[in-house]
N, C-alpha and C positions, 0 to 999 in steps of 0.2 A: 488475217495474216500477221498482226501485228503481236496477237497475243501467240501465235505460234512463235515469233520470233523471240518474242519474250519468255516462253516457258524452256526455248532451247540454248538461251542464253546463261537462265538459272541451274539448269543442268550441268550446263560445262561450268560454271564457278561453284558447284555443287552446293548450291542453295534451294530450300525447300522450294518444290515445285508449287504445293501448297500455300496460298496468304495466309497465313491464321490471322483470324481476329482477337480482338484483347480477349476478351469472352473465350474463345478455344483455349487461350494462354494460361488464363485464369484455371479452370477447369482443370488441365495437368500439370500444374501447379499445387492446385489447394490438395489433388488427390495425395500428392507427397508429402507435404507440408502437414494435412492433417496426421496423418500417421504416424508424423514426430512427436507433434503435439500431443497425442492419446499415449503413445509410446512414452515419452514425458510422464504424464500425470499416472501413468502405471505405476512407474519404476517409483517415482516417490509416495507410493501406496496409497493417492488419494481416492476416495470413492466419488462415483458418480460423473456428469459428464465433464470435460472442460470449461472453464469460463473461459479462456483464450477462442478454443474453439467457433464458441459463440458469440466471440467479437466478431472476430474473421466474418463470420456467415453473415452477420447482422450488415456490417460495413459493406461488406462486397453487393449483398442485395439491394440496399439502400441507395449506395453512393457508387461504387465503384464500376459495376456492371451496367447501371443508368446512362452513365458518360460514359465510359472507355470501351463498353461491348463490344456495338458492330464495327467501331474504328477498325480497321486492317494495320496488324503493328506497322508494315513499311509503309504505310501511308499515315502513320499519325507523327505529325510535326510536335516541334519543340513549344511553339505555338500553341497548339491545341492541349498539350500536355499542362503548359504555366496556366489554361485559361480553366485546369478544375479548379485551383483554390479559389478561386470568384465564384466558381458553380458551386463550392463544397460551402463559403462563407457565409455566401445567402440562400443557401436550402430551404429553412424552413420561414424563409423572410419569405419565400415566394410558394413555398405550401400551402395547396387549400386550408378552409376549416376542419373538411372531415380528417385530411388525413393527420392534421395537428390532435386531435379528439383521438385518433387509435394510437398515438402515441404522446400520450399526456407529459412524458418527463424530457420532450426534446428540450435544448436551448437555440435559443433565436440567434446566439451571440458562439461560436462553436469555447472551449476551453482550449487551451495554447496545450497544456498536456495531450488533449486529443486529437486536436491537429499532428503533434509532435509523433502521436503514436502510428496516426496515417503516414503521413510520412515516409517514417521508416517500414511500414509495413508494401507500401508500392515502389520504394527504392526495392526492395526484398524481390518483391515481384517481378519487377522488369531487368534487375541484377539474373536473377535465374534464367529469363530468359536468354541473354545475352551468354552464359554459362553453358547454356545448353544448342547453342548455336540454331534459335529460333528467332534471335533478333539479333541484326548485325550492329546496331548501334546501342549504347544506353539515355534515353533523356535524362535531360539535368531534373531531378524532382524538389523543387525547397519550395516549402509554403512562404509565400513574401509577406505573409501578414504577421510570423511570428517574429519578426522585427518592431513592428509595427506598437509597441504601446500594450501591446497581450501578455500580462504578467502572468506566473507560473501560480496555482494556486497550493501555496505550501502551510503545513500546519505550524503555528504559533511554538517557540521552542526556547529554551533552558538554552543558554551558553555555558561554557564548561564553571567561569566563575560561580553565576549562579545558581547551579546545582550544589557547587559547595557551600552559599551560603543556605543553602534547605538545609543542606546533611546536617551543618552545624545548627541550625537550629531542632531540628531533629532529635541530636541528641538529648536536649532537654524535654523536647515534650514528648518522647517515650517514656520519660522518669515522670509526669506529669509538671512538667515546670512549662508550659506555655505559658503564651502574653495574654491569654483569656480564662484560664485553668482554675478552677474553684475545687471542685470535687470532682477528684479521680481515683475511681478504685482500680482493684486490680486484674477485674478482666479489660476497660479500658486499655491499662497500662499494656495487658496481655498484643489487643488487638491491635492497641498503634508498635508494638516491637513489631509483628505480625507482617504489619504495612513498611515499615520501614527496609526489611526484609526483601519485602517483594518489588518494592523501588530500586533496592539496587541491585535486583536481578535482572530487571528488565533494563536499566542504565546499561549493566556490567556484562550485559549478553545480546543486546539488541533484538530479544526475542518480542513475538507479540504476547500482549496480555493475557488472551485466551489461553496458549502455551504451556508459559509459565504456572497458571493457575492447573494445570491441565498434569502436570510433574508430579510423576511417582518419585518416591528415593533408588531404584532401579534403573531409574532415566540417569542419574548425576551419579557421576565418580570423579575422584580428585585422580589428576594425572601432574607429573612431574617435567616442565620443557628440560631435554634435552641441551637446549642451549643456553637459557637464561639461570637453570638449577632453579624458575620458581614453581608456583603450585598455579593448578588454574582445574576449573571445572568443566568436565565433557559431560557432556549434555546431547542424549538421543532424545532427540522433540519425536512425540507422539507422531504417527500418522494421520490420525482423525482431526489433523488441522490446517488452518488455511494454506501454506506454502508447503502442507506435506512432511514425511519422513525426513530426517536430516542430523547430523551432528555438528553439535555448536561450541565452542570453545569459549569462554566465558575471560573478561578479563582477571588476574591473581586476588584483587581482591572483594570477589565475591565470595573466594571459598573461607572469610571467616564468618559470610554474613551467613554462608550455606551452615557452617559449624554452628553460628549461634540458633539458626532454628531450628536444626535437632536437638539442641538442647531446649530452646523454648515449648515445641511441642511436645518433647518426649516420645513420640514417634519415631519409630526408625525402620522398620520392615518393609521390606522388598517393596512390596505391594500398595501402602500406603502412601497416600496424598503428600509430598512435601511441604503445601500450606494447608495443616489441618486445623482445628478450630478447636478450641478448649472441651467441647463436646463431642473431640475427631472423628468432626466432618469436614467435606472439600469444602474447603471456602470457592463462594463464587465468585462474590466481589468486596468491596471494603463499604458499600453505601450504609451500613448500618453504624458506622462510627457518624454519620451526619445525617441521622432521618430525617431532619426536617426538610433539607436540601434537597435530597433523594427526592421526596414525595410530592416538592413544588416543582419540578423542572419539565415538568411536562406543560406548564403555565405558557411555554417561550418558545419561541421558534429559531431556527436555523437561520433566516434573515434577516436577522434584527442586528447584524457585524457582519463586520470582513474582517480577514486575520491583520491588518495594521492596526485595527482599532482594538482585535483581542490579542496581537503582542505590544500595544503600548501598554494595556492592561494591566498585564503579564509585567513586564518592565515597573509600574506604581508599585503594585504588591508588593514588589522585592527591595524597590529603592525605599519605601516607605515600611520595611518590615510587619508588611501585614499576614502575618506567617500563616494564621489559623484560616485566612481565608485562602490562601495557596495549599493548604493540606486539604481542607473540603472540598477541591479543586480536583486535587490529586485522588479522592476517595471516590467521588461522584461520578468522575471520570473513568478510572482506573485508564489511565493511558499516561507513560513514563518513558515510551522507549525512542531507545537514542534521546534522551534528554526531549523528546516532544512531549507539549503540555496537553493537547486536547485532542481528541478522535469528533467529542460532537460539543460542536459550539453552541446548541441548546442550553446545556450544563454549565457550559464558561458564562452564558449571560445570565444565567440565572446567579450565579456567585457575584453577576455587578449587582443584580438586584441585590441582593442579601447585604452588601454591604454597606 
């Protein structure tokens, strides 16, 4: 009787006569959600499946649908909701062996990034719900651990200063006048213009590496603001890369650095590489101006620093102008954008070695 009384209640306030569980929830949810996402990765021409996609799935099967499944939304309390970040925190503190073994790259300790990413992705969730008038309330969802002492793990970076004291130093060892510089000829000469080139494309455009290197002369045209009367470069990024098809707007003064390397390579046809190689070939990367570098950094591993120890690094280099080791840096790497210095910190420790 009670549940009749109950199902005639829901009726007259016209609330689903149905409880969904988190699990039902989830379910017509992701079926929309994914369809953006695919629809997404279409439109900006990338091939193959989603990586977003297969976060989603991975999380939801792991984490999300373990604890919140059979819950019944109006019966899961505000309670039960704050009490996943403790279940999410020590997951794999409380995982078997085996199941630690079929997933060799978990962490014991979660990263604040991916906390951060959960997060928003079950605010998402139960936001929609509430949207869709399958949940009459929203719970509060905040990790309370990302207060807690869980720094963001950000790559080591250039402040706007010392990017300018590179450029100026720069200018001299394209000419070959570095603080280490004995004999330089002039495909050296060629190759560090080359580099110097692709630095401040990747500064002056925020694009990533691959990208850039990735540039026909088809992709870049000088366009004129409208409102400033100056010059700046439009830039269609390829679709065969990581964030996809896109047009980029570059800051004014990269287009004299674009001007100087059709003049350095001589190059100019539609079709052709904008960083071609004296022998016009795409350049891949710059590791040939520091072989030796290049061919030892497989010596080092990834754990041997955290980024305070490789932006204090960073920080010596610069205050003690040790230039040559900040361009093998830069060569070994090739990673420049947005004024960041390293992609793989393997490469950064092996420049402490060398030095």
């Amino acid at each position: 009787m009670d549940k009749y009384d109950d199902l005639r209640l829901r009726a007259k306030k016209n609330e689903p006569v149905k409880q969904l569980t988190f699990e039902d929830l989830y379910v017509i949810w992701w079926a929309d959600k994914r369809q953006r996402l695919e629809a997404t990765q279409y439109a900006k021409g990338r091939p193959g499946a989603s990586q977003r996609v297969g976060w989603y799935e991975k999380h939801a099967q792991r984490y999300w649908l373990p604890y919140f499944g059979p819950m019944k939304l109006e019966e899961m309390t505000q309670a039960y909701v704050a009490g996943y970040w403790t279940w999410r925190m020590t997951y794999w503190q409380r995982a078997d062996e085996e199941e630690r073994k079929r997933h060799p790259n978990h962490a014991l300790k979660p990263a604040k990034k991916s906390m951060d990413m959960e997060q928003s992705a079950l605010r998402e969730i139960f936001g929609w719900a509430n949207s869709m008038k399958l949940l009459s309330h929203i719970p509060i969802i905040e990790n309370p651990f990302a207060r807690q002492g869980i720094a963001p793990n950000r790559r080591p970076s250039f402040s706007a200063q010392e990017f300018k004291h590179l450029d100026a130093y720069l200018d001299k060892w394209v000419e070959g006048r570095g603080v280490n510089d004995t004999r330089v000829n002039s495909a050296h000469k060629f190759n560090r213009q080359l580099l110097r080139c692709y630095i401040h494309f990747l500064a002056g455009t925020g694009m990533r590496t691959g990208e850039v290197l990735q540039l026909k002369h088809k992709h870049v045209r000088a366009e004129r603001s409208v409102f400033t009367e100056t010059q700046y470069l439009k830039i269609h990024v390829p679709k065969h890369t990581k964030t996809g098809e896109r047009i980029v707007s570059s800051q004014s003064e990269v287009v004299a650095f674009y001007r100087h390397l059709r003049e350095l390579t001589g190059h100019t046809d539609a079709d052709f590489g904008c960083f071609a190689t004296q022998m016009a070939r795409r350049t891949k990367d710059f590791t040939k101006l520091c072989p030796k570098c290049s061919t030892t950094s497989a010596c080092f591993t990834t754990n041997m620093a955290n980024d305070a120890q490789l932006t204090a690094f960073v920080t010596t280099m610069l205050n003690n102008a040790l230039w040559n080791t900040v361009i093998t840096l830069l060569c070994t790497t090739c990673f420049v954008q947005t004024w960041a210095l390293a992609d793989s910190k393997s490469k950064i420790i092996m420049c402490v070695k060398a030095l």
